[in-house]
C-alpha positions as CSV (number, residue, x, y, z in Angstrom):
1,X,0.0,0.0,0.0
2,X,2.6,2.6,1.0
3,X,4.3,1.5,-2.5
4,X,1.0,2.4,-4.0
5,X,0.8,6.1,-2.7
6,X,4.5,6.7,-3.5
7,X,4.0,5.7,-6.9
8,X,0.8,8.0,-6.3
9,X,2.8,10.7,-5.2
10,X,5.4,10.8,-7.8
11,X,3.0,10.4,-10.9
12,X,1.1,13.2,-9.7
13,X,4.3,15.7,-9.4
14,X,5.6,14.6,-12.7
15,X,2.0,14.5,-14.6
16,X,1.1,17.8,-13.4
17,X,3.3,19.5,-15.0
18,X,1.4,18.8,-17.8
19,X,-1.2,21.1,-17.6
20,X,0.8,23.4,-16.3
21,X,3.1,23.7,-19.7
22,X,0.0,23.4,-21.9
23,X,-1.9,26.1,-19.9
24,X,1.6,28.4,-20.1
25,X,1.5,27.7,-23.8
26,X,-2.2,29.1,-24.2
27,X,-4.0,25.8,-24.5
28,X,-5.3,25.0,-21.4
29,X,-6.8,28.1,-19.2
30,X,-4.7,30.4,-17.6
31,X,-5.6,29.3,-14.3
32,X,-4.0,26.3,-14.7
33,X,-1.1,28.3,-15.3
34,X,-0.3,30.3,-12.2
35,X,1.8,29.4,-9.7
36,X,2.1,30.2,-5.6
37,X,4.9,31.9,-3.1
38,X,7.0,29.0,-3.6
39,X,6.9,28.7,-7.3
40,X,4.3,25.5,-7.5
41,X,1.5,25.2,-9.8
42,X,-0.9,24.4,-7.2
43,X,-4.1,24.7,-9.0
44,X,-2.4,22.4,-12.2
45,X,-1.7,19.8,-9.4
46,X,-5.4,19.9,-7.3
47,X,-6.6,19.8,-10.9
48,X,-4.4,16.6,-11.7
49,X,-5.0,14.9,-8.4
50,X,-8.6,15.0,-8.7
51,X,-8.4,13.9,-12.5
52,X,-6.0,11.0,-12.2
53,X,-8.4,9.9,-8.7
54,X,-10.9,9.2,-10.7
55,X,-9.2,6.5,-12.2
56,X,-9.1,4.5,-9.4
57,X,-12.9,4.3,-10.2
58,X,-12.6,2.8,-13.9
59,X,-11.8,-0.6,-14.0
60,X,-7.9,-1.9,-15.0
61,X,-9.3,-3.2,-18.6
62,X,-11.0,-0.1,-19.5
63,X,-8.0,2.0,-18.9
64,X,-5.7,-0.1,-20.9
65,X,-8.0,0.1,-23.9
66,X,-8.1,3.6,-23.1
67,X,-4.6,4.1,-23.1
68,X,-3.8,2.1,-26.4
69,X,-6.7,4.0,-28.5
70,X,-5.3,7.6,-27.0
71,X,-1.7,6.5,-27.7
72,X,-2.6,5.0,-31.6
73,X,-4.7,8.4,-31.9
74,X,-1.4,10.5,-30.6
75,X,0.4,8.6,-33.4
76,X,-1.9,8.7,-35.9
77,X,-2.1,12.4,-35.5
78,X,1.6,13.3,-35.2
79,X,2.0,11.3,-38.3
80,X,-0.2,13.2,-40.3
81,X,1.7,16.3,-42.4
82,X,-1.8,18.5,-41.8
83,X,-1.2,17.9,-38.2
84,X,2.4,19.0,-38.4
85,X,3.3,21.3,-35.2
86,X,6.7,23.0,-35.7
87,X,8.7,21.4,-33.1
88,X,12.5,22.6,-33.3
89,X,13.7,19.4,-31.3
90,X,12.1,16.3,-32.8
91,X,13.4,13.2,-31.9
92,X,14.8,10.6,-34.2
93,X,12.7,9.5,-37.1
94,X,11.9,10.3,-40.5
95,X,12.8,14.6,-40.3
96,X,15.6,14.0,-38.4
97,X,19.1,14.4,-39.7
98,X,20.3,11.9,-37.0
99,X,20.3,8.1,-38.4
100,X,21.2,5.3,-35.7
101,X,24.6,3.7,-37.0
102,X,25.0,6.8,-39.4
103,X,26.9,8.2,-36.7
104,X,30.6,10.0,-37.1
């Protein structure tokens, strides 16, 4: 159980960050954007705990199949040249002028 919450714990802190970028970008509400005195995003991360929480209601099966149609829709999307957000530090693929074993 105490593994549980840990894991818990440091999902939360990492996710929540998540909101927090998108909403400092302009596509989330601002609100998710501000932070306190010590430099948190405290709304991003009530926001996120409350969200992610509510998984603990949806059953293990539902969430995978979840997952795997989000993830295939992420791909999909990012795939797609219409779709094509300009992102200055891809990662290897297809645009990249990196090529594994093309190296020196």
């Amino acid at each position: 159980m105490i593994s549980a919450l840990a894991l818990f714990n440091a999902l939360l802190l990492g996710y929540s960050r998540i909101p927090f970028v998108l909403a400092d970008d302009g596509l989330l509400p601002k609100t998710l954007a501000t932070l306190d005195v010590h430099g948190t995003p405290r709304t991003a991360v009530i926001v996120s705990a409350v969200f992610y929480s509510l998984f603990a209601l949806v059953a293990f099966g539902k969430l995978f199949v979840a997952d795997v149609l989000l993830y295939s829709l992420a791909l999909f999307l990012s795939s797609e040249p219409w779709f094509d957000f300009a992102r200055p530090n891809r990662h290897c693929g297809a645009h990249s002028e990196f090529r594994w074993g093309a190296q020196g």
